[in-house]
DRENMITOR-13365 format. One line per field, with one value per residue (C-alpha): x, y negated, z negated; residue number from 1. Coordinates in steps of 0.001 Angstrom, whole numbers, plus 500000, padded with zeros to 6 digits. Each point is the difference from the previous one (the first is absolute). Example, Ala and Ser with C-alpha at 12.3 -4.5 7.8 and 13.67 -1.06 7.14 Angstrom:
<rs>
x	512300; 501370
y	504500; 496560
z	492200; 500660
k	1; 2
</rs>
This chain:
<rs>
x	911288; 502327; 502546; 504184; 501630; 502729; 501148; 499244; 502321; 501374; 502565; 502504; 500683; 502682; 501648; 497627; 496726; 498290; 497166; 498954; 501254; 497557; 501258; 500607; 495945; 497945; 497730; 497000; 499891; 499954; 497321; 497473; 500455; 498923; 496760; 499588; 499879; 497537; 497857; 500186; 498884; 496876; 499617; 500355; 498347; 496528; 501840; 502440; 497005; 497350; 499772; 502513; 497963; 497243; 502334; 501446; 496214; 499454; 497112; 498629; 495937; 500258; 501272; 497684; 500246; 503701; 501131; 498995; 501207; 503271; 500287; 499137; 502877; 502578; 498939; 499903; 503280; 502193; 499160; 502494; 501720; 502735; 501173; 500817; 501565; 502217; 500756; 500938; 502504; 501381; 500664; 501833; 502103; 501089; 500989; 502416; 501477; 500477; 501845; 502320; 500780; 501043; 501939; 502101; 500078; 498370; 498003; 496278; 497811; 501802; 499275; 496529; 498831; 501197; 497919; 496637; 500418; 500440; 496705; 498284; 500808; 499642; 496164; 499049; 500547; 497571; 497613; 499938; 500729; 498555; 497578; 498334; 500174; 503703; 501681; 503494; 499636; 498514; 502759; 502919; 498660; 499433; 503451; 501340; 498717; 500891; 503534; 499767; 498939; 503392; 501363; 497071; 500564; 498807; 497781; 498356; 499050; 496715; 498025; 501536; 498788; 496369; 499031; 501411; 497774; 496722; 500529; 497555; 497767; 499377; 500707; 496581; 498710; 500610; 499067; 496791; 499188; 500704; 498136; 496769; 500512; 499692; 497081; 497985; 500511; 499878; 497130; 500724; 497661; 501541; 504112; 499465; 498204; 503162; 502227; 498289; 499726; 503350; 500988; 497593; 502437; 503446; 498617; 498735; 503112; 502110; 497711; 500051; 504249; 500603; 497504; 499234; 502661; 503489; 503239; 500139; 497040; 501048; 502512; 498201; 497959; 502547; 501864; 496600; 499636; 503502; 499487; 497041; 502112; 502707; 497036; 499324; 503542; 498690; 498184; 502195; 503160; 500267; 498688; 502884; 502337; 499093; 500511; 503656; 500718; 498377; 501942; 503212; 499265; 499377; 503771; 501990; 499005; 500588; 496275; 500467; 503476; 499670; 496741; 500080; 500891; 496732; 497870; 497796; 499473; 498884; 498195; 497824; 499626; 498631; 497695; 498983; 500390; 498884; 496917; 498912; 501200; 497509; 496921; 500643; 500198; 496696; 497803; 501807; 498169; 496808; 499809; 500784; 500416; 500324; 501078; 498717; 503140; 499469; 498501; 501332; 497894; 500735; 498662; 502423; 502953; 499221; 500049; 502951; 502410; 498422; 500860; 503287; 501051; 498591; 502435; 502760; 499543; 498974; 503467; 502321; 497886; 500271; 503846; 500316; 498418; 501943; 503253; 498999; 498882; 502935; 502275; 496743; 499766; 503663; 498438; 499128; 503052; 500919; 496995; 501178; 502828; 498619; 497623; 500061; 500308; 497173; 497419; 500487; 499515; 497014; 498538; 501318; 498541; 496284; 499958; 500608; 497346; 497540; 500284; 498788; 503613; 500562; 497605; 497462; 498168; 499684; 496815; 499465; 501364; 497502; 501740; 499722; 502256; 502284; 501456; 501153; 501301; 502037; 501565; 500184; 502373; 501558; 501484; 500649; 502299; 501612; 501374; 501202; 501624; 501560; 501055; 501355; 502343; 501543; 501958; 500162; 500441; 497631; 496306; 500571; 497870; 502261; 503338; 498545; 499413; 503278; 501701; 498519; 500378; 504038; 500601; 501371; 498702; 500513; 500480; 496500; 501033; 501112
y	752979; 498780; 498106; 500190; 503188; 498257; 501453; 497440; 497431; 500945; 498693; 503149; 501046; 500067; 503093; 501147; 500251; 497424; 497637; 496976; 496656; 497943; 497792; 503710; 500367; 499628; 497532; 500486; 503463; 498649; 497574; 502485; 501682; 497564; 499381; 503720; 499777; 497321; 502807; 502712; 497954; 499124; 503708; 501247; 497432; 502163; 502598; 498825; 498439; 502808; 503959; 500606; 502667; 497016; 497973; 500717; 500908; 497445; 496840; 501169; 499493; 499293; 496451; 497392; 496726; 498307; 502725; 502591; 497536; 499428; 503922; 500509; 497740; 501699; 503387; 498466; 497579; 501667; 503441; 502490; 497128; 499123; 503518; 500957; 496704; 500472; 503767; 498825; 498083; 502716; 501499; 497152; 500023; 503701; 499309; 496896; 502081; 502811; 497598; 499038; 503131; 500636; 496845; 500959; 503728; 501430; 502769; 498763; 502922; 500538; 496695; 499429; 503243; 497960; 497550; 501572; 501869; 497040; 498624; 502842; 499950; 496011; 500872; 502695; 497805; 497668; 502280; 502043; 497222; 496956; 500080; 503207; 498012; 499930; 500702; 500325; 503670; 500685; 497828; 501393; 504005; 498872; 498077; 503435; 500879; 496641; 500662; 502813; 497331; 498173; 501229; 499519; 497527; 496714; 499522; 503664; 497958; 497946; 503233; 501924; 497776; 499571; 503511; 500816; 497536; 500622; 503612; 498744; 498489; 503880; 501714; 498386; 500382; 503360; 500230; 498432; 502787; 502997; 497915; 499791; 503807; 500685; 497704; 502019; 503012; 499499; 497743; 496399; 498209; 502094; 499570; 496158; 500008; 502260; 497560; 496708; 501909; 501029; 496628; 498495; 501696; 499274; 496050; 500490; 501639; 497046; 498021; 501734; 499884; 496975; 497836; 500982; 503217; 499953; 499828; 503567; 500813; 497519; 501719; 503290; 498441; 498537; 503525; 501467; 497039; 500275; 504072; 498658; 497479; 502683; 501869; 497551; 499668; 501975; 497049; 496900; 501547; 499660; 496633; 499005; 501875; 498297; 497063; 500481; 501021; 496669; 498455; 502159; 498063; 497009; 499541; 502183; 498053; 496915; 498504; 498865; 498828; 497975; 499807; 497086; 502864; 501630; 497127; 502029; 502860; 497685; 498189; 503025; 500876; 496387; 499967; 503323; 502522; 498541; 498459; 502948; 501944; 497184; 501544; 503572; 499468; 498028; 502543; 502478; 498085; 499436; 503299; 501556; 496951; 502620; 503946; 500407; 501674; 504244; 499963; 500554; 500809; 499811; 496733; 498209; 501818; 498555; 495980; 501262; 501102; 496564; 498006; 501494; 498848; 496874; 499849; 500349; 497412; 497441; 501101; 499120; 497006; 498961; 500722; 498211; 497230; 499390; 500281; 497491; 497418; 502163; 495790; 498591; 503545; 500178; 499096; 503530; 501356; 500526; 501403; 502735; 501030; 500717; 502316; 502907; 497731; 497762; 503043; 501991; 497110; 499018; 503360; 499035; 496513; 501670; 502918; 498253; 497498; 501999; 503836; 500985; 500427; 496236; 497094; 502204; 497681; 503089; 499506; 496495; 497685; 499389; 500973; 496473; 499245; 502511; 498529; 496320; 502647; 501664; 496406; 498564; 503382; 500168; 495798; 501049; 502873; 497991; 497136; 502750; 501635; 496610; 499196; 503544; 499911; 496982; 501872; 503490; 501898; 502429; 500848; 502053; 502939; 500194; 499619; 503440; 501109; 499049; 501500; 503353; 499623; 499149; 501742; 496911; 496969; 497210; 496199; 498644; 496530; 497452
z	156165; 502753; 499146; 500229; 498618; 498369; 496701; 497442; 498912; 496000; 498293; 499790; 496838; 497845; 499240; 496839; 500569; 497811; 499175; 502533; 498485; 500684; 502829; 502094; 499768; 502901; 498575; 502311; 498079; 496471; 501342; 501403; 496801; 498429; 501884; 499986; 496059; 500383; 501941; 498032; 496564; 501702; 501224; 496804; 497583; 500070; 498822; 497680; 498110; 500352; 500883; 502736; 501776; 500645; 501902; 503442; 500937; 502463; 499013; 496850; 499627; 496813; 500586; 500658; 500947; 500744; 497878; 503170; 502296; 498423; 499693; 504185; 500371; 497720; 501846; 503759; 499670; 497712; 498814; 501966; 501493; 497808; 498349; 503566; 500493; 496798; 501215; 503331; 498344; 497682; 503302; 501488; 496263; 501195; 503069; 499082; 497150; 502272; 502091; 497677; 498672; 503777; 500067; 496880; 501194; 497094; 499369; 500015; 498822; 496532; 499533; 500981; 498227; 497037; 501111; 500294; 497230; 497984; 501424; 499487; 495813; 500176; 502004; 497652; 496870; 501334; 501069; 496664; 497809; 501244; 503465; 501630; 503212; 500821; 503521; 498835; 499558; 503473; 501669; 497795; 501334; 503858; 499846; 500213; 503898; 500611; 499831; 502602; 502557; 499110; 503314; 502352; 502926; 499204; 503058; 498671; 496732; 501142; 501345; 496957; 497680; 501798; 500677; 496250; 498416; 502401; 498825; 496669; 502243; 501604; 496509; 499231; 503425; 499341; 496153; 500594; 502521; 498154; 496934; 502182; 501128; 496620; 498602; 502700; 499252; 495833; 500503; 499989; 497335; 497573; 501005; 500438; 496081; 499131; 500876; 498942; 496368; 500220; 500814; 497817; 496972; 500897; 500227; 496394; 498796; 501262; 498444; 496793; 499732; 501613; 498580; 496483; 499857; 498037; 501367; 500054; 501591; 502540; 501117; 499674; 502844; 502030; 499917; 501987; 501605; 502142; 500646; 501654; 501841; 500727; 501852; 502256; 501258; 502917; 500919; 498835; 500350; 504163; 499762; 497903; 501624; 503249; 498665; 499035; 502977; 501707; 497026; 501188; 503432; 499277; 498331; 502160; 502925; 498640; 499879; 496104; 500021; 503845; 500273; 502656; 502691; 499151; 500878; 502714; 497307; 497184; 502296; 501009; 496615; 498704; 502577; 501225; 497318; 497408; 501340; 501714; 496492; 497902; 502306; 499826; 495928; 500064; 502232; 497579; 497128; 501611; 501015; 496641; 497342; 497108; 498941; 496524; 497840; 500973; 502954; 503824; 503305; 503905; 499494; 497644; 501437; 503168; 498352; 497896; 503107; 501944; 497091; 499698; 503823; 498666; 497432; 501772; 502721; 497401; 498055; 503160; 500594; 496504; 500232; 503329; 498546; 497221; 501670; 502347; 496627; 497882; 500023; 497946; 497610; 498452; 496420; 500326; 500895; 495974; 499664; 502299; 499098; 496357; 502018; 497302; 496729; 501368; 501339; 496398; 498545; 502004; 497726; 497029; 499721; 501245; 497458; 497254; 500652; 501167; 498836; 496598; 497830; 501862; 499546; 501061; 502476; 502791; 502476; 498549; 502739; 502705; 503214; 501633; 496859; 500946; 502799; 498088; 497113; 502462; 501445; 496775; 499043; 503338; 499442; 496382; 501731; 502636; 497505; 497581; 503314; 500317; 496573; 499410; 503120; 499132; 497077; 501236; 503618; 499639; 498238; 497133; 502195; 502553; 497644; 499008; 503231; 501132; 497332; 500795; 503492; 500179; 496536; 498317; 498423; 501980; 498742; 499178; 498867; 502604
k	1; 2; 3; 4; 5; 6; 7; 8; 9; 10; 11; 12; 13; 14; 15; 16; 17; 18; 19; 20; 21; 22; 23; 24; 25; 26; 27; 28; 29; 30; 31; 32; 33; 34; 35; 36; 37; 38; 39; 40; 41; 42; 43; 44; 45; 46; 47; 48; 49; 50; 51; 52; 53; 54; 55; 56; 57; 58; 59; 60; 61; 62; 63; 64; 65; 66; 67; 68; 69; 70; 71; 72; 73; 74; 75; 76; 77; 78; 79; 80; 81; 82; 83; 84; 85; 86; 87; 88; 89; 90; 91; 92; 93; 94; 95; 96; 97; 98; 99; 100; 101; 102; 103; 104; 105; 106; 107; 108; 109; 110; 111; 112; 113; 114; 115; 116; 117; 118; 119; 120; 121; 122; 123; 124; 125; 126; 127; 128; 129; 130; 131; 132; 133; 134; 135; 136; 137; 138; 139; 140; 141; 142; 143; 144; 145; 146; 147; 148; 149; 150; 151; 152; 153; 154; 155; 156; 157; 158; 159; 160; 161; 162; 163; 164; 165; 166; 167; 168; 169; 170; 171; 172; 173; 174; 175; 176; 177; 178; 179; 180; 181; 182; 183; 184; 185; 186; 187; 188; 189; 190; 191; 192; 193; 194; 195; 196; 197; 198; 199; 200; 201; 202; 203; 204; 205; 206; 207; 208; 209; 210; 211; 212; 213; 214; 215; 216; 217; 218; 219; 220; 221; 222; 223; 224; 225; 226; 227; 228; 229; 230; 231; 232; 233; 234; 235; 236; 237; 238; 239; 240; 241; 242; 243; 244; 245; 246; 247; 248; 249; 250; 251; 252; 253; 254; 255; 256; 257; 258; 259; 260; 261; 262; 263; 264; 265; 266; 267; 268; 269; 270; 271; 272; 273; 274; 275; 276; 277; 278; 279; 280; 281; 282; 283; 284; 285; 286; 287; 288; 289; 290; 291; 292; 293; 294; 295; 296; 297; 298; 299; 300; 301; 302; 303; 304; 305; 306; 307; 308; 309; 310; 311; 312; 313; 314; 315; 316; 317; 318; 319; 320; 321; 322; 323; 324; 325; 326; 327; 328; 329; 330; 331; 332; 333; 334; 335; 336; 337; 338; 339; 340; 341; 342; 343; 344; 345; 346; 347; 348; 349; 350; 351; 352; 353; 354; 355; 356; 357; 358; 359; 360; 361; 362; 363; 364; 365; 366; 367; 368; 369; 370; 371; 372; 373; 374; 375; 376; 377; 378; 379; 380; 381; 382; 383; 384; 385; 386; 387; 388; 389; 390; 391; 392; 393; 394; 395; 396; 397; 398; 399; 400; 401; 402; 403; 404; 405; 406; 407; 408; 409; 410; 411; 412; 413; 414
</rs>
């Protein structure tokens, strides 16, 4: 990413470290936000209103019709697209508060320790207590190498942030190996039935609490549900560490806040990366449309490290994009900078519609009716966004977060 190494443009600080008012935002931040809310609802709407373990599997057969259409889409367009797009920008967040902590010559790590740790309770309450699904833990545990990068040139930041996130891509390169070493020497018709058995259970368990269970066996679920997560941090965890380092670019350089002196970069981006991104991630689905939950070979790890490059051109291009269209998408700009409120609550609303101590509609809504739910939720979001920051500065999420963070409660009402 060439571009001008110019420190980006802040506002210094006063004194005290303390919140953003809101007219000391960048608002091309709060606006990609916002469209990377948007993302992440359809993402996750198969498995906010089903098992969790039988989404993220690429095109499921079991679809038929628009439903498997609708389903290709989600996977092709969106799936992996927009959680790295909202990561890059909790790296871009670090890198502007690091700033100002500079700025008013304060001590940053005490600070931002605070910080994490206060995402990391607000991320385990959700993943305990309302969604098995959540990212907020992984993001609050890789913030912490993040901050030893605080110091690295800015020009070092692009290739940083690359090679860290293509080292899933050859984790599973890697994983799929040794997994194919293996099936050969234990005999492979029996390890694949293993793991498609195995697999087979953890779906019906979900089933089981989620859709008909109690409260408490919900969350006796959702506590094996995130070790199972956790363990896959080996995989997930460079590719959203990568990302905040991009993200750490991306504001230290001054491509959010001026992005007119970028023009050449988003340029490239809009029309090279994320076309050529668009047909990596459909030879990745034509070449393996679907991993059924528990099973892993050369084979899918392979589509899975092609689809991840996929995802991360399509991400910048999607970024580039909307910067350049960011004048006609400031009704979303609320909607961003309720980020935390609005993506809890994204969990709340779905759980208690569809799991079983809810409404108890789970694996009832066709997915082509999915995606209208999700837009339908998403405006309902974006006028409440609206109506709520009209009478006070800050979601009632990040009052919390902000409370923990600077160890004081600051003024909610306006």
């Amino acid at each position: 990413m060439s571009a001008p190494i110019r420190e980006s443009p802040v506002k210094p600080a006063t004194p005290l470290l303390q919140p953003l008012a809101g007219g000391d935002r960048i608002e091309v931040i709060d606006i990609l936000r916002g469209v990377a809310l948007l993302g992440i609802l359809l993402m996750n709407m198969e498995a906010l209103s089903g098992p969790l373990d039988l989404a993220f599997t690429g095109i499921d057969p079991h679809w038929t019709g628009l439903d498997y259409w609708v389903d290709a889409a989600v996977y092709v367009l969106v799936q992996g697209k927009f959680f790295t797009l909202f990561s890059l920008l909790f790296g871009a967040g670090f890198a502007i508060m690091a700033q100002r902590a500079e700025a008013a010559r304060r001590d940053f790590t005490p600070f931002y320790l605070r910080r994490s740790a206060g995402l990391l309770l607000i991320g385990l309450c959700h993943a305990l207590l309302v969604w098995s699904g959540d990212i907020l833990v992984i993001y609050a545990l890789v913030s912490l190498p993040l901050l030893a990068t605080r110091e690295a040139p800015q020009r070092w930041l692009p290739a940083m942030g690359v090679l860290t996130y293509l080292c899933a891509a050859a984790m599973m390169l890697l994983l799929g190996a040794v997994v194919g070493l293996a099936a050969q020497a234990q005999g492979e018709g029996g390890s694949m039935a293993s793991a498609i058995a195995q697999g087979q259970h953890t779906v019906e368990l979900q089933r089981q609490a989620y859709g008909h269970g109690t409260f408490a066996q919900a969350v006796a679920q959702r506590a094996s549900d995130l070790g199972t997560a956790l363990s896959g941090a080996l995989i997930i965890g460079p590719e959203v560490l990568g990302m905040f380092l991009l993200g750490s670019w991306f504001a230290r350089s001054g491509a959010l806040a001026e992005p007119e002196r970028f023009e050449r970069l988003y340029r490239r981006l809009r029309l090279g990366a994320l076309p050529v991104g668009l047909g990596l991630m459909l030879l990745s689905a034509l070449w393996v449309p679907y991993l059924a939950p528990g099973t892993f070979t050369p084979t899918t790890g392979a589509a899975y490290a092609l689809s991840s490059l996929a995802s991360l051109l399509m991400c910048l291009g999607y970024l580039a994009w909307i910067v350049h269209w960011h004048r006609h998408l400031r009704v979303l700009a609320p909607m961003g900078r309720m980020a935390l409120t609005q993506y809890i609550l994204q969990s709340l609303v779905c759980t208690w519609l569809f799991y079983g101590y809810g409404l108890g509609a789970f694996e009832t809504l066709p997915r082509a009716w999915q995606v209208p739910f999700a837009l339908a939720l998403f405006a309902l979001q974006v006028l409440l966004s609206h109506v709520w920051l009209k009478h006070f500065r800050f979601g009632p999420l990040e009052w919390v977060w902000r409370a923990m963070t600077y160890g004081r409660w600051p003024a909610l009402r306006r």
